[in-house]
N, C-alpha and C positions, 0 to 999 in steps of 0.2 A: 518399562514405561517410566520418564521424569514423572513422579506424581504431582509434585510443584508445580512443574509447568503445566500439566493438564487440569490441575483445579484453577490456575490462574486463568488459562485459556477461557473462560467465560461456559465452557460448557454447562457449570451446575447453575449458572443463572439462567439457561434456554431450557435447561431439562423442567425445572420448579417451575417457570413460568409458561412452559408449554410451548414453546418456541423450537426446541430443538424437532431434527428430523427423524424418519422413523429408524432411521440406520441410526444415528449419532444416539437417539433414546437408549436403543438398544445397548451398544457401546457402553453406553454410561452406567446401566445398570448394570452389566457384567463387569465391569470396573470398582463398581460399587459391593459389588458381594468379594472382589479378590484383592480389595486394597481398604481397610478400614479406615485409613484418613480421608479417605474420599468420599467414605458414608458418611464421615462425620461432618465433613466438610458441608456438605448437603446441609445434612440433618441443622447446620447452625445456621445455612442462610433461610431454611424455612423458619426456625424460630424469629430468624433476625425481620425476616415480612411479618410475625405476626405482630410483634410489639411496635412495628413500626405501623401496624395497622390499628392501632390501637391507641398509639400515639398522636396517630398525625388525623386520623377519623373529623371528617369536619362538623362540627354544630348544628345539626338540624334546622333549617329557618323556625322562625316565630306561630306560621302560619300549619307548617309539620308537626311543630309541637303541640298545638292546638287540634288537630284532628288525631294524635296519637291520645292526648288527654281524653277528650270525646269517649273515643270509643273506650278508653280501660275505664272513664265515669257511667258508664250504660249499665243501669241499673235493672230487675226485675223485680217489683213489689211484689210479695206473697202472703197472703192474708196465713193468718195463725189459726186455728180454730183450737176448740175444747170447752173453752168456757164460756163459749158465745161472745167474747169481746174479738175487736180487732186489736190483734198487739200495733206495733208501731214498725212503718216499714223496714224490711231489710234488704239491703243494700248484698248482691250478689255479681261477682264478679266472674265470665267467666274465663277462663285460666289461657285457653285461645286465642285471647286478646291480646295477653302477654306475647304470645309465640309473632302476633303479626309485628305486633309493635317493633319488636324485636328486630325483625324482614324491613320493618321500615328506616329503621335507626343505622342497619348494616349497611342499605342499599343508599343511603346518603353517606354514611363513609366514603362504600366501595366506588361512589364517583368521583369523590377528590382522591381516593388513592390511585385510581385510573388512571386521572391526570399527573399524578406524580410521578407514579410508574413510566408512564410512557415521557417524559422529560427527563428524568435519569438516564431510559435507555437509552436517549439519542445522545445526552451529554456521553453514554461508556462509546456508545459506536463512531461517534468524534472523536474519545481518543482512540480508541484502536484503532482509528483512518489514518491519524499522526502520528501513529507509533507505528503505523504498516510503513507508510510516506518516508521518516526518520530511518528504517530498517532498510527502504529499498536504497535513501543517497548513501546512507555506511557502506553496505554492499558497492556502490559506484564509486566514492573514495578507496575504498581497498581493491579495484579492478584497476583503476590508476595510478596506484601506487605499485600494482603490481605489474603494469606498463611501462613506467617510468624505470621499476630496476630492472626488467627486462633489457631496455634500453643502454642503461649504465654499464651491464653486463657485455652489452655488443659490444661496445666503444671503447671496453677493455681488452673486446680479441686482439691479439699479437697478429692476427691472418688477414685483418682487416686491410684493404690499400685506400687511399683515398684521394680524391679530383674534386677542385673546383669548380663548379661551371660559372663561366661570366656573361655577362651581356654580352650580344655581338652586335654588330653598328646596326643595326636595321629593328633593333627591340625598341618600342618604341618609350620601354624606359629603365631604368639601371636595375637590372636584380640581381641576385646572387644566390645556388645554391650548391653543396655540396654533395656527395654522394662516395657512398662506401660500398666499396663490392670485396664479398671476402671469397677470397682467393680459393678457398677449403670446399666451404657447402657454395659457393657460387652464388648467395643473395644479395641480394641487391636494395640497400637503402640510401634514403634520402635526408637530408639535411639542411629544410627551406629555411634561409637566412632573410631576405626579399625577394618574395614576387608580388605583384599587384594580382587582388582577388580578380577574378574572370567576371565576365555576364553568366547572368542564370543559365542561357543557356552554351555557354563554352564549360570546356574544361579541358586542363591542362595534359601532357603526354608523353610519356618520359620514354627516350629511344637508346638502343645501344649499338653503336658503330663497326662493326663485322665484316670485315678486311669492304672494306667503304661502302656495304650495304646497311640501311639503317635496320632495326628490328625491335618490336615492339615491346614494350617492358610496362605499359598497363600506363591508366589514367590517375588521376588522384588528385583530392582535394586538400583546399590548405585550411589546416585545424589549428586553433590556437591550445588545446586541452594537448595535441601529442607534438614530440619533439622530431621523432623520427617518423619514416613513411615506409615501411617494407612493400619492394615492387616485386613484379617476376625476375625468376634466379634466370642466368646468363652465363653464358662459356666464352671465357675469353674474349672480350670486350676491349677494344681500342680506344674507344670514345662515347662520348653521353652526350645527348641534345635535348633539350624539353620545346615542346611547340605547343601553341595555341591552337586546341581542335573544337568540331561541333563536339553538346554532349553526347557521351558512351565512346571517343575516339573516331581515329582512323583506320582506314592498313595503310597506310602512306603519311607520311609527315608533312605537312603543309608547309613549304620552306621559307614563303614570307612570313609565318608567323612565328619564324623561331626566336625564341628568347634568351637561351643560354646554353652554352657548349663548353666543353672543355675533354681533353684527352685524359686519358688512364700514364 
């Protein structure tokens, strides 16, 4: 077990405060008996709630202190005897009093510490939202960086062959893309230079020319985040055509809607 990381995880703040689950409780206390920094760990954030209860305890109103005074000035007279006189009253407190008082002074604390307690935890569970949120785009930066050299890697195969496709007269407007088909494992990428994005619902269709039958090498959208498109692998491919299909494709290529072709 990191012990760092599991005191930092928040758990000894859910176990003290009653928060954690009966599993996680569990856990923690069997952590706590085989890892001593973790007791202690503990043991300094319940000190650190008591002085902070202590500290931060709010002032009784004016109105609380008057009925706590009240009741510890409740007196009981009791007459003296022995010599027939009455001595002079005595003031008797009893000790009880003390104890409520006491219940009363805590329990106006314990509501502004309520309140503090519970605006802390929302300020810790904000950050750990943005620190989960922070941790998931690094994760996404380093899945596209690790795409990118992916990428760099293909474009330095030696096996690679490469075709441009161009507009044909009938697109009804100039694009351009490339495409790489390696000779070895037979996959097959793409290298959109211009195409105009599609309607919602079109999308594009990338075909391979097979002694002059077309055959189908999958649909695919244009991403400004990737460089390249990997389609279905192909055997000996003559030529490449991309058409304008309903969405999810065809099995046929719509031949007025082709946009760019180009031979191997």
């Amino acid at each position: 077990m990191n012990v760092k990381e599991y005191i930092s995880s928040g758990i000894i703040e859910s176990y003290v405060l009653g928060l954690a689950s009966d599993a996680e409780r569990q856990e923690f206390e069997a952590a706590c008996a085989q890892y001593p920094a973790i007791a202690e760990a503990r043991d300094r954030f319940e000190l650190q709630l008591e002085e902070t209860l202590l500290a931060e305890a709010a002032a009784p109103s004016p109105a609380l202190k008057a009925r706590i005074t009240a009741a510890l000035e409740e007196e009981a007279v009791l007459p003296v005897h022995g010599d027939g006189l009455s001595a002079a009253p005595v003031r008797r407190i009893n000790p009880w009093k003390w104890v409520a008082a006491a219940c009363i002074l805590l329990a106006a604390g314990s509501v502004y510490w309520a309140i503090s307690l519970n605006s802390r935890m929302s300020s810790l569970e904000a950050k750990q939202q943005q620190s989960s949120q922070l941790a998931a785009q690094l994760d996404s930066n380093r899945s596209a960086l690790a795409e990118m050299r992916q990428e760099a890697e293909t474009l330095r195969n030696p096996n690679l062959k490469m075709t441009s496709l161009q507009s044909v007269p009938t697109a009804p407007t100039r694009s351009n893309v490339t495409v790489f088909w390696d000779s070895t494992s037979k996959d097959v990428y793409l290298l959109i230079r211009n195409l105009p994005a599609p309607a919602s619902d079109k999308q594009y269709q990338l075909w391979a020319l097979i002694d002059k039958k077309p055959v189908d090498l999958g649909v695919f959208e244009i991403r400004q985040d990737r460089l390249m498109v990997k389609m279905k692998n192909v055997q000996n491919a003559q030529a490449f055509a991309i058409t304008l299909e309903p969405k999810g494709g065809s099995p046929t290529p719509t031949l007025k809607n082709m946009y760019v072709y180009g031979e191997l």
